[in-house]
Structures are given as structure tokens and as C-alpha cells.
C-alpha positions in Angstrom: 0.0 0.0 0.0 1.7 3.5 -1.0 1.0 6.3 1.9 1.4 10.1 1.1 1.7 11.6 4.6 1.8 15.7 4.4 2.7 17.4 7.5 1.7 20.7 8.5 4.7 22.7 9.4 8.8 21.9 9.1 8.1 21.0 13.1 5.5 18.0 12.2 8.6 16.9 10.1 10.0 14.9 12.8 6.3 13.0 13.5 6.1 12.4 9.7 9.5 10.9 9.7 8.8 8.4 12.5 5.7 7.5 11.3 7.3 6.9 7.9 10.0 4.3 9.8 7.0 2.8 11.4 5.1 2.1 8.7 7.9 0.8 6.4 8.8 -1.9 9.2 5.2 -2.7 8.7 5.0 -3.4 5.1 4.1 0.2 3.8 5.4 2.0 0.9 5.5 5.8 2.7 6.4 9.2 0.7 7.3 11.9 3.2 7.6 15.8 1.0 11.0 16.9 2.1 10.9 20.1 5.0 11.6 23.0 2.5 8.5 22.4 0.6 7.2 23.8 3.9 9.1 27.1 4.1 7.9 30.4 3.2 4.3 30.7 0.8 5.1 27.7 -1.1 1.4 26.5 -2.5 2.6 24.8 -5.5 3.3 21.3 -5.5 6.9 19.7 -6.4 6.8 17.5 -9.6 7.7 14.7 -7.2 5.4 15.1 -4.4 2.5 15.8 -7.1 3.3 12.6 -8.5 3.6 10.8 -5.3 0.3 12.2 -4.1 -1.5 11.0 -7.0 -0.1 7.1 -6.7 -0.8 6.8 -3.1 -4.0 4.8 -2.0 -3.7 6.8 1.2 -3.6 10.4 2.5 -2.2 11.1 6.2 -2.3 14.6 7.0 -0.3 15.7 10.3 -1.2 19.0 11.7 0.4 20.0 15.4 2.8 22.5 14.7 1.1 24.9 12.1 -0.5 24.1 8.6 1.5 25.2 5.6 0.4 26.5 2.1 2.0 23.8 0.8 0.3 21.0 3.2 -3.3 22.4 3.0 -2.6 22.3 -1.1 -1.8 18.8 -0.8 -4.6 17.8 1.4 -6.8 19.7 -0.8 -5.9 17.9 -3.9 -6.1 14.5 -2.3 -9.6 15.5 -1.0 -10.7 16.6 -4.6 -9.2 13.3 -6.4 -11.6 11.3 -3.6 -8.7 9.5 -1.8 -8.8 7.8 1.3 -7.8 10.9 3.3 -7.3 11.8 7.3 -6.4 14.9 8.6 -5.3 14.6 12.5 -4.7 17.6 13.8 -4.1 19.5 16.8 -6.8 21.2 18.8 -5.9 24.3 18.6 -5.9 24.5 14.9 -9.4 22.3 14.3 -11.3 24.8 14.3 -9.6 26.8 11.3 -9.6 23.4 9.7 -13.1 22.3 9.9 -14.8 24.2 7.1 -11.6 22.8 5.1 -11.5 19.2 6.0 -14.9 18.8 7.6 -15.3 15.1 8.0 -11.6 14.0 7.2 -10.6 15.8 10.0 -9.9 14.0 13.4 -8.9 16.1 16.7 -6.0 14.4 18.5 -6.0 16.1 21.7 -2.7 14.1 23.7 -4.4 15.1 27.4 -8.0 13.3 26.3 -6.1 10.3 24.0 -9.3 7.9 24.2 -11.8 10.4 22.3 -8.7 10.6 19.8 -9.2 6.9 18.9 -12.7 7.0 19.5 -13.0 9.6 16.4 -10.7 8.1 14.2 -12.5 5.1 14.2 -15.4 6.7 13.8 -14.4 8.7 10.6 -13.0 5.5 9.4 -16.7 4.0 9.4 -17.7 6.8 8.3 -15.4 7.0 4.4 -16.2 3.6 4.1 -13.2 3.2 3.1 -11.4 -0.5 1.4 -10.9 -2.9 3.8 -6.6 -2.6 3.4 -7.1 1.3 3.4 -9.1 1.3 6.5 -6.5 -0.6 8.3 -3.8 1.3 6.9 -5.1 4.3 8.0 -6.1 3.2 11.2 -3.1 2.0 12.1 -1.1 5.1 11.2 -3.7 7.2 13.0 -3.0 5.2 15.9 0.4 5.6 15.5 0.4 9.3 15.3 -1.9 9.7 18.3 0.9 7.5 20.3 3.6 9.9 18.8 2.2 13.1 19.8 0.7 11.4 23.4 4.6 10.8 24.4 6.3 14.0 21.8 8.4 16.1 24.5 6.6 19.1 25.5 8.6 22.1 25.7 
């Protein structure tokens, strides 16, 4: 299964990463866009990461630190070319992102990790996604939510 995960900001970077490594071990093909695509007002796509958008099955946005122009164009173009699609994302930026994402968008709040889950099973249900998508996205999900539960605070 090929993943796509966009990241929000160059700080998300490090989450992406790991949960790129994780999901290798585990069988996944996983494209990561490289951190200066999310420097400065960057909206445009890189002929790479366009192309590795479009083969994914899968759509893994990560949003903790900050949502670039260049993550919210990805996410937008894997929303409008109907892929399997999650968007996780820190509290304090859902609700900028909810008229954006609506129902791809899951709130993983580290202090309340159990209503995390809870929703990302739910919006799972809810895409009706394939059955190897579904898992694949649920297992990354979880994966996240455990990253950013034990990420160092500063």
C-alpha cells in the first residue's frame, strides 16, 4: 500500500518521519515531501510530491505545529481526487480546519487520547473506506496519536 503523509509545518517533520519508519517496518510504501517544501508561501506542489500524491491509495495529513500552504494544497488535492484521506490535527488549529476538511478531520488532543481513537475510528466507518485502506489508515492514525501522546513538551 503507498501512503502520502503531508505534514503541516517543518516541526510536524519529525512525527512524519517516524511514522514513515514505522510504517515501512510494517509493510508500507511511505512518501514523506522533504521540509523546504514547507518554508515560506510555497502553495505549489513539487513535480515529485504531485506525483507521489497522485499514486498513493492513502492520504495522512499531520497538523500540530502549524498548517503550511503547501500541506493544505496537498490535502486539498487528495480531498478533490476522492482519496482515502485523514487529517489529525491539533486542537488548537481544528477549528480553522473544519470548514476545510470537515469530515476528514480528526482532533487528536494528547491530554484526552481515548476520544482521539474513538474519532478516528469513527471517521473511518464513516469514508467507508477498502478494507486494506481502512487498516492502513487506522493503524497510522494510531500511530500518530501514540507519537504526539509521548512527543516532549517544551
Amino acid at each position: 500500500m503507498k501512503v502520502f503523509i503531508s505534514y503541516g509545518a517543518t516541526e510536524d517533520q519529525v512525527t512524519a518521519l517516524r511514522l514513515q519508519a514505522l510504517g515501512v517496518v510494517n509493510g508500507l510504501t511511505i512518501y514523506v515531501p522533504p521540509a523546504h517544501t514547507r518554508q515560506g508561501q510555497q502553495s505549489l506542489l513539487e513535480p515529485q510530491s504531485a506525483q507521489k500524491l497522485r499514486e498513493a491509495e492513502v492520504i495522512l495529513g499531520v497538523v500540530v505545529a502549524g498548517l503550511s500552504q503547501a500541506c493544505q494544497a496537498e490535502l486539498n488535492l487528495a480531498i478533490g481526487m476522492g482519496k482515502a484521506a485523514i487529517v489529525m490535527a491539533d486542537p488548537k488549529f481544528a477549528p480553522n480546519l473544519q470548514p476545510a476538511f470537515g469530515p476528514n478531520l480528526v482532533v487528536i488532543d494528547p491530554a484526552n487520547p481515548a476520544s482521539a481513537e474513538l474519532g478516528i475510528v469513527q471517521h473511518l466507518k464513516a469514508m467507508n473506506a477498502h478494507q486494506s485502506a481502512t487498516q492502513a489508515l487506522l493503524a497510522l492514525g494510531t500511530l500518530a496519536l501514540g507519537l504526539l501522546i509521548f512527543a516532549p513538551t517544551e
